[in-house]
C-alpha positions in Angstrom: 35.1 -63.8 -55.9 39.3 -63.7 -57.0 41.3 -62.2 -54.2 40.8 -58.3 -54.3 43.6 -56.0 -55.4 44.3 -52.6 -53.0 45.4 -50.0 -55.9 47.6 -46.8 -54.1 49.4 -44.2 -55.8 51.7 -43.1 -53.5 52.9 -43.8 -49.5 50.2 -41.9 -47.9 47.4 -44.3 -48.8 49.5 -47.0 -47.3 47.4 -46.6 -43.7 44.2 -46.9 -45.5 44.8 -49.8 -47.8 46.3 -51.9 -44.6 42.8 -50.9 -42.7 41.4 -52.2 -45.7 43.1 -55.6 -45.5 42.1 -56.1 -42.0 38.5 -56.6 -43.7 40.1 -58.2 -46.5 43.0 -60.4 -45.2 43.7 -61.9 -48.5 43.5 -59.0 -50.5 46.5 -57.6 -52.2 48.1 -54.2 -52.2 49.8 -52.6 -55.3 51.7 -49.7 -55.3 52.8 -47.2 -57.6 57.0 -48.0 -58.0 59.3 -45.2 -56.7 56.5 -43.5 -54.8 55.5 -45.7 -52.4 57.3 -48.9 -49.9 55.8 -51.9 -48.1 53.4 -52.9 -51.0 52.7 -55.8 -51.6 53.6 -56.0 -55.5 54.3 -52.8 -57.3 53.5 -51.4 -60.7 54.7 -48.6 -63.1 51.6 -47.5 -64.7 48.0 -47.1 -63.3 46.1 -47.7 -66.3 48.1 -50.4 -67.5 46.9 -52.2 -64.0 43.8 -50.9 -63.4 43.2 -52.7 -66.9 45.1 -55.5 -67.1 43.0 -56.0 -63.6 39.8 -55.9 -64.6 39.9 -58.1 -67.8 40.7 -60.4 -65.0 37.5 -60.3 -63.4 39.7 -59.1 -60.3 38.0 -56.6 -57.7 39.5 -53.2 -57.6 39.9 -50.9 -54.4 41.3 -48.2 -55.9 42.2 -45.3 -53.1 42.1 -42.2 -55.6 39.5 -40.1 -57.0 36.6 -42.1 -58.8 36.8 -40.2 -61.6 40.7 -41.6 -62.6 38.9 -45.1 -62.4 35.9 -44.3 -64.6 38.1 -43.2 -66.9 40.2 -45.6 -67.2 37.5 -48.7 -67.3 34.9 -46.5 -69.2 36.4 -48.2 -72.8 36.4 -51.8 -71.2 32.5 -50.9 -69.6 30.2 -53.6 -72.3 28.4 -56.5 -70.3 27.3 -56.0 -66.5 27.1 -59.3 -65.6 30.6 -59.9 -65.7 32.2 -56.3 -64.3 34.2 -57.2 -61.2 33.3 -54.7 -58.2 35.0 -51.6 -58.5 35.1 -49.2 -55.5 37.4 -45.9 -54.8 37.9 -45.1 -51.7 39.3 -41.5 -50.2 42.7 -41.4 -49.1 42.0 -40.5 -45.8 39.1 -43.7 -45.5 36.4 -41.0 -45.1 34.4 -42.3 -48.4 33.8 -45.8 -49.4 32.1 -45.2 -53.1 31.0 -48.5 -54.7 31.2 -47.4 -58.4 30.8 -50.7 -60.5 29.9 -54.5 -60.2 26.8 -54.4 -58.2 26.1 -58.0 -59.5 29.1 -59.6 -58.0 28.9 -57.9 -54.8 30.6 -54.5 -54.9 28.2 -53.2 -52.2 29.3 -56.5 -50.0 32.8 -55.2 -49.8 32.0 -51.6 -49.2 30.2 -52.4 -46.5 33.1 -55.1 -45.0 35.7 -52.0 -45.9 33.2 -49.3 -43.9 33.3 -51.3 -40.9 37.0 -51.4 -40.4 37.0 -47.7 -41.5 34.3 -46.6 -39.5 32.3 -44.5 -42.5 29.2 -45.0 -43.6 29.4 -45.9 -47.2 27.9 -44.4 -50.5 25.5 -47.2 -52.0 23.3 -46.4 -54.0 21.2 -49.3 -54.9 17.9 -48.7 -53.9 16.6 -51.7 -54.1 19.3 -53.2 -51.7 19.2 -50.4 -49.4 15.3 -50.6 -49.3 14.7 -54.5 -48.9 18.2 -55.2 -47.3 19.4 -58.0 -49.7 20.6 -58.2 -53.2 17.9 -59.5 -55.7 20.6 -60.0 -58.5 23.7 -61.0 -56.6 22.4 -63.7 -54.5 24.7 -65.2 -51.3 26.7 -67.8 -52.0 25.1 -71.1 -52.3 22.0 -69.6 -55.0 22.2 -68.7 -58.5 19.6 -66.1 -60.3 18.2 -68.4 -63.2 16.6 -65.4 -64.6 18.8 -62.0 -64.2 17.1 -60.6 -67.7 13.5 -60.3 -65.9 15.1 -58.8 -62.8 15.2 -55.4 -63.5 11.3 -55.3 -64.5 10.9 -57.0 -61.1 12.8 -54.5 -58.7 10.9 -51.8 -59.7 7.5 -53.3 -59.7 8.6 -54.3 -55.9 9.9 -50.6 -55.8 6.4 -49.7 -56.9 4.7 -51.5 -54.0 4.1 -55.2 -55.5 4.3 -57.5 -52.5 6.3 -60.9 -53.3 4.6 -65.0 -52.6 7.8 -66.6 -51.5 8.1 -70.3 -52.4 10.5 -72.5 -50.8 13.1 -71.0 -48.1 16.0 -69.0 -48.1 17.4 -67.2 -44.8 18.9 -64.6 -46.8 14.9 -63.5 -48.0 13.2 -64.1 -44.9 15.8 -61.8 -42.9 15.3 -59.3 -45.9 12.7 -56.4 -46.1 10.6 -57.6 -48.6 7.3 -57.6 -48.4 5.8 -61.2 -48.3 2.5 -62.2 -48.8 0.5 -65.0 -50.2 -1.6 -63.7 -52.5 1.2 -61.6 -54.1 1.6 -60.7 -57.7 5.3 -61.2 -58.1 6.9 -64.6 -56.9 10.6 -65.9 -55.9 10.9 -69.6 -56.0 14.0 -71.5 -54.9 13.8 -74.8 -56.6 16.6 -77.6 -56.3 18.4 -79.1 -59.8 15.3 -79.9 -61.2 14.7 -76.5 -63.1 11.7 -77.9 -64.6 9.9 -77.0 -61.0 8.9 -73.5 -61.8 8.9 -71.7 -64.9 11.0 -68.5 -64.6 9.1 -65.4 -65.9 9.3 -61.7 -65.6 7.1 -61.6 -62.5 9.1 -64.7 -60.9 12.2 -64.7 -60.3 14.1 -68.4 -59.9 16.6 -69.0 -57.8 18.5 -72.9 -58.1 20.2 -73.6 -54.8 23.9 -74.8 -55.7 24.9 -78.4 -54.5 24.9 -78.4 -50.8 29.0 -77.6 -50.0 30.7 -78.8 -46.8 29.5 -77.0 -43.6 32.3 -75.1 -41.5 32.1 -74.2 -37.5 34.8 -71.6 -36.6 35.2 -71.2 -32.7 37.1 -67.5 -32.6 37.9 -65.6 -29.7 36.8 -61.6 -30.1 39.8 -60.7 -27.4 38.7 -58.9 -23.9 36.3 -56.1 -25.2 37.8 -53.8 -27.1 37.3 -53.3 -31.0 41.0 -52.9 -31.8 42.0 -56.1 -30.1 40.1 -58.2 -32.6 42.4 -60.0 -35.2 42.0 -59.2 -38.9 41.4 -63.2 -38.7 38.5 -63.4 -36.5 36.5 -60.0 -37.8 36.8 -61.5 -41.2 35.5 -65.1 -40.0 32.6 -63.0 -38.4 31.5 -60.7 -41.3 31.9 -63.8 -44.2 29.5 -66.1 -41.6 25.8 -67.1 -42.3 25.2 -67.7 -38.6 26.7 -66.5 -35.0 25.8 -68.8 -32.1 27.0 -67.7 -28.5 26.3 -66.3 -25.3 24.3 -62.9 -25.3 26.7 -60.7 -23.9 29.4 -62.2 -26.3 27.3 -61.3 -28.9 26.2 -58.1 -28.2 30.2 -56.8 -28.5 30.5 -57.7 -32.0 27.0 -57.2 -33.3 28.0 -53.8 -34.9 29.5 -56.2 -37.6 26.4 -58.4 -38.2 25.3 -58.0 -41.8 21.8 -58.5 -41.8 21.7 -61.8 -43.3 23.4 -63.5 -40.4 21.5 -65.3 -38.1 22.3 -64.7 -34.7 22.1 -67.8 -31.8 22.0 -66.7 -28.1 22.0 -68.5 -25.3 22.7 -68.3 -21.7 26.0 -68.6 -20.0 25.7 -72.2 -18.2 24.7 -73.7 -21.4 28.2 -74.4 -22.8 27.6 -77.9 -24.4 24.2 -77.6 -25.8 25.5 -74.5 -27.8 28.1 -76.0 -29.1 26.2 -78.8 -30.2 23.7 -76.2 -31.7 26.6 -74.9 -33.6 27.9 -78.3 -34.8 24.4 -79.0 -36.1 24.2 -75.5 -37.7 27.0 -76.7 -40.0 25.8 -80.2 -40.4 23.0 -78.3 -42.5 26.0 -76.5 -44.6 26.2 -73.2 -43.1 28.9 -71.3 -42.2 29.2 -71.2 -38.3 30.8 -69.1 -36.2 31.2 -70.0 -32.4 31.8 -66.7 -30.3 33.6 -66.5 -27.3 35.5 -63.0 -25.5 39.1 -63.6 -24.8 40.7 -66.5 -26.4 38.2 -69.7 -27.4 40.4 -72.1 -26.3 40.9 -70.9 -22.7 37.8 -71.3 -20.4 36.2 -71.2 -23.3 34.0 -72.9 -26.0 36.4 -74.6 -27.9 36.7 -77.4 -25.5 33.2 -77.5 -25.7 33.0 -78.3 -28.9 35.5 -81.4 -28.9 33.8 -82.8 -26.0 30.8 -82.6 -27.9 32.9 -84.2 -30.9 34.2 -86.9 -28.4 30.7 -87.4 -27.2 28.8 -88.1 -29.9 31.4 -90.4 -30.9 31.2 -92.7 -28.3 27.3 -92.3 -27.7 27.1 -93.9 -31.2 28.3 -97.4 -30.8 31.7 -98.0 -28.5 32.2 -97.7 -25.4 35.4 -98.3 -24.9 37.4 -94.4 -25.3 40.7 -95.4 -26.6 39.6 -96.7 -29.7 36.0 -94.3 -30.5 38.2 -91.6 -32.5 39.5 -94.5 -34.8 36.3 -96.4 -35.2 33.2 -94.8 -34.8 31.2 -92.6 -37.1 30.4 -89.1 -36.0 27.7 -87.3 -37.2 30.2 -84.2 -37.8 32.8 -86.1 -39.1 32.4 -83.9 -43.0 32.1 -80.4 -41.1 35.5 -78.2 -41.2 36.3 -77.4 -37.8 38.9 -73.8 -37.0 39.9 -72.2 -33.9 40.6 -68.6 -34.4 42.8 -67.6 -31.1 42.1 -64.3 -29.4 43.6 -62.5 -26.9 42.9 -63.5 -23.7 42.0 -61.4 -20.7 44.6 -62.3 -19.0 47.1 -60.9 -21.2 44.8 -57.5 -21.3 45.2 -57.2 -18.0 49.0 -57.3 -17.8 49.5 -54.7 -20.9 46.8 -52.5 -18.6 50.1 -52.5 -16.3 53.3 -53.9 -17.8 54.4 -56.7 -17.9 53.8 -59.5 -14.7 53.6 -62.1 -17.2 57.5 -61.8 -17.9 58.6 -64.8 -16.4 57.0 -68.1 -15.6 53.3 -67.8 -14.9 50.0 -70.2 -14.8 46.4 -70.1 -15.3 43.7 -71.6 -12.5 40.3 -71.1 -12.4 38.7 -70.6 -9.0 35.0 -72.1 -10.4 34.5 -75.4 -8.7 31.2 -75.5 -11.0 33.0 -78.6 -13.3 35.8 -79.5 -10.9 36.2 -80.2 -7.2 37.8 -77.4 -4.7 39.9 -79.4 -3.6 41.8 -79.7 -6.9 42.1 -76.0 -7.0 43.4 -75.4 -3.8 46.0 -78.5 -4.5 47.0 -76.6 -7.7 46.9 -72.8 -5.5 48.9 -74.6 -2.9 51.8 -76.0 -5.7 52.2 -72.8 -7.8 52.5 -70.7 -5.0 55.5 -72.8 -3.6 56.7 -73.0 -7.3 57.1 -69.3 -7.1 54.8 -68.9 -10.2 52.9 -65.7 -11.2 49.3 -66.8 -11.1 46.0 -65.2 -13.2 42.9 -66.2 -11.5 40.1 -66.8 -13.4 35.9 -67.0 -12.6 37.0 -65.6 -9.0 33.7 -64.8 -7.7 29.9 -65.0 -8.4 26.8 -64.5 -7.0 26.5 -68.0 -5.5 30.4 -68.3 -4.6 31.3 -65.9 -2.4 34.4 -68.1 -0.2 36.5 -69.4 -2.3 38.4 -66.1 -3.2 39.2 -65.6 0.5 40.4 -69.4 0.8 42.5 -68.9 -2.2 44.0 -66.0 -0.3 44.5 -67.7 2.6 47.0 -70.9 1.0 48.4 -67.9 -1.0 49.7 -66.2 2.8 51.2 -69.6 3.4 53.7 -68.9 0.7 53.8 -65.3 -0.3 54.5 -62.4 1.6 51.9 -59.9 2.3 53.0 -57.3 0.3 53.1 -59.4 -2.7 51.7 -56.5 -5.7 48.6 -58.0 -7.4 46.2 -56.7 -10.0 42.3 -56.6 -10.1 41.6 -56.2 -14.2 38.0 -55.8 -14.4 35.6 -55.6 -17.7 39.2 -55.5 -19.5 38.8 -53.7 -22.9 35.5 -52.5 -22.3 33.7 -48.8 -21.6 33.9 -50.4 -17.6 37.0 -51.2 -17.4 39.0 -50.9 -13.6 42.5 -51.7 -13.1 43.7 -51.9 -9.9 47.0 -52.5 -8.1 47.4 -53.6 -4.6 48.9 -55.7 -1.7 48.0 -59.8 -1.1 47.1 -59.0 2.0 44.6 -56.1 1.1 42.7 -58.7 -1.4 39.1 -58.2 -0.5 35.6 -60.9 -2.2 34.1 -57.4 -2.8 37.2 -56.1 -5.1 36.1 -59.2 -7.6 33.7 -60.3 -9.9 33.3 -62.9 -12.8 34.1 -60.2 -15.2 37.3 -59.5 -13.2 40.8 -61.1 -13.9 43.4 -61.2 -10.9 47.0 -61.5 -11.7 49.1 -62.6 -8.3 52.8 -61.8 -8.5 56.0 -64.2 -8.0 58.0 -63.2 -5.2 60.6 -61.7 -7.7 56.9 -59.3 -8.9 58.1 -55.4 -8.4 56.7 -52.2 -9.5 58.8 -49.6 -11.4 58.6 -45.9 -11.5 58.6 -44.3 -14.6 57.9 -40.5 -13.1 56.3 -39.3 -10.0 52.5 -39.8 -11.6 53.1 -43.2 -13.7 54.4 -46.9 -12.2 54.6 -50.0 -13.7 54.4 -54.2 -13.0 56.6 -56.1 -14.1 57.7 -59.3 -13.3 61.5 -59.6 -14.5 63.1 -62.3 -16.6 65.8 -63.7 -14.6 66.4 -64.6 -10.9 68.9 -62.5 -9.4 
């Protein structure tokens, strides 16, 4: 599909169409000249476009009333196989109406623009909306050998037919359809050899497309909440055939699964053997995407991944480390690999009270699960002489309960008891607490491993802005 084109008519649309890109990063806005600003290109007539556009074969978001873009296509409206999906949307994003292109996936982006918009939108399609998938504008990867007998098919399935599926597709399996083996209607997925199965009107062909190069995408969803996601990561997540992650990870985006995408869970201690799940996922050609809250490469499951990379590379034939990037083979080594960044809760927690981040801060992790304690109270002891803010990660669970209060204790050695910290728990979600208090006042039962604490410097004040509202902040300079 060509990059999609954002049609306004004047500056008030200008809200809408940007929600719209957030779905569609690389979509393009055009605005009407001398009535609206920011656009991305501009124009001086709207039929001229809207025209020039679709003889293009580009999408069109129009946000106007459908009935200026029927018009002005209705002459150009002669073969449906190639329309490009056309779809007005109201100016205030309250109506998402796919009007045209239902073969090329109009009802794919109205459902990617109603997310971001929060509307429910106005398809149409029965067939789609009663089998949930798209008999004639199969997912990338399969092409319809057939689409003349496709019409007689849908409604015979419409009628009740049930369908003998041969081969296996993920997108027809996860469907609605109604399977069964002695069915009177059949959908075959052959390979290049066409000569497999003889398309007919009561069986549909679909050739798989030559196997392209699997991706694994390792985003980071930010703390919780919805409008912390980057436009980046929500459009990795809605474009992905598969979602592998822990459960509760995946729970706080699955308002987004379409309902093609597989979905992977897996418990929390598992790290490496999802990641390795989600390599292999892509091995096979699909398009992976590795969840983690926060920010993937921070405590997270990015490092999981390369270590699985760096693994897997020495496992298979040296064992000497310095030279296994340069000459070993990896069984990943054709896979595209991205890291999405997020924001991480730590930097959730400080906007929740200002800014304690403003100067020079570190990151340590209190888990002693994959490094010894030791180490962390070396690196407590250090930073807290090097007068740096510190965020504590992982500070309790329910089989360590002490080191929180040991962590406390080197801290007393170098800061002062009335040193402000904050408790930041379930940041960005429907839970979320936010607490600030004194060092010395840090309790095991104020923390979980859903909480994020932030310990101030010794230069760490708070700030009133009125009698009801104070602020943290950790100022810039030394003084």
């Amino acid at each position: 599909m060509k990059t999609p084109a954002i049609v306004i008519l004047g500056s008030a649309s200008l809200p809408v169409a940007r929600q719209i890109k957030i779905a569609l990063p690389s979509a393009v806005i055009y605005g009407l000249e001398n009535r609206t600003t920011s656009a991305d290109q501009t124009y001086s007539n709207f039929g001229d476009l809207v025209r020039d556009l679709f003889s293009q074969c580009v999408p069109i978001i129009g946000i106007c009333a459908s009935g200026i873009l029927i018009r002005t296509i209705a002459p150009l409206l002669n073969n449906k196989w190639q329309e490009p999906p056309i779809l007005a949307i109201a100016e205030d994003g309250s109506a998402v109406v796919p009007l045209l292109g239902g073969l090329q996936g109009v009802n794919v982006l109205a459902r990617q623009i109603s997310e971001v918009l929060q509307v429910s939108p106005a398809i149409t399609t029965t067939g789609e909306l009663r089998f949930q998938t798209a008999l004639l504008s199969p997912p990338q990867g399969y092409k319809l050998i057939n689409p003349e007998d496709a019409k007689g098919f849908i409604s015979d399935l419409l009628a009740g037919e049930k369908v003998r599926l041969i081969g296996e597709a993920f997108w027809l399996t996860n469907s609605q359809l109604t399977f069964s083996p002695q069915g009177k209607l059949t959908i075959a997925i052959v390979g290049k050899d066409l000569q497999e199965i003889k398309p007919n009107p009561t069986c549909l062909v679909y050739q798989e497309e030559e196997a392209k190069t699997g991706q694994l995408i390792i985003v980071g969803t930010g703390p919780g909440s919805a409008e912390w996601m980057s436009p980046e990561v929500r459009s990795v997540l809605l474009s992905a055939t598969d979602w592998v992650g822990y459960k509760t990870y995946l729970d706080l985006v699955e308002y987004l699964r379409k309902p093609h995408i597989i979905r992977h869970e897996s418990d929390n201690r598992v790290e490496l053997e999802r990641a390795e799940m989600a390599l292999n996922l892509a091995v096979q050609g699909r398009s992976v995407v590795l969840v983690s809250s926060g920010d993937p490469g921070i405590y997270a499951m990015a490092a999981a991944v390369f270590e699985v990379l760096e693994h897997k590379q020495i496992c298979e034939g040296s064992e000497n480390r310095q030279d296994a990037c340069s000459t070993v083979q990896s069984p990943y080594q054709n896979i595209e690999i991205r890291v999405c960044p997020g924001i991480s809760a730590m930097q959730g927690a400080a906007a929740m009270v200002g800014a304690p981040l403003g100067h020079d801060f570190c990151v340590i992790s209190l888990s002693n699960i994959l490094k010894p304690w030791e180490v962390i109270a070396d690196r407590i002891s250090l930073a807290a002489q090097a007068d740096l803010v510190i965020a504590f990660y992982n500070p309790v669970s329910k089989d360590r309960r002490w080191q929180l209060e040991k962590a406390k204790e080197i801290l007393l050695q170098w800061r002062k008891p009335e040193t402000p910290i904050v408790l930041a728990k379930n940041v960005g979600r429907p839970q979320q607490e936010v607490k600030i208090k004194s060092l010395i006042d840090l309790a095991i039962e104020d923390a979980d491993m859903r909480t994020v604490i932030l310990i101030g410097s010794s230069q760490t004040r708070l700030v009133k802005q009125s009698e009801n509202k104070q602020w943290l902040y950790t100022p810039r300079h030394y003084r």
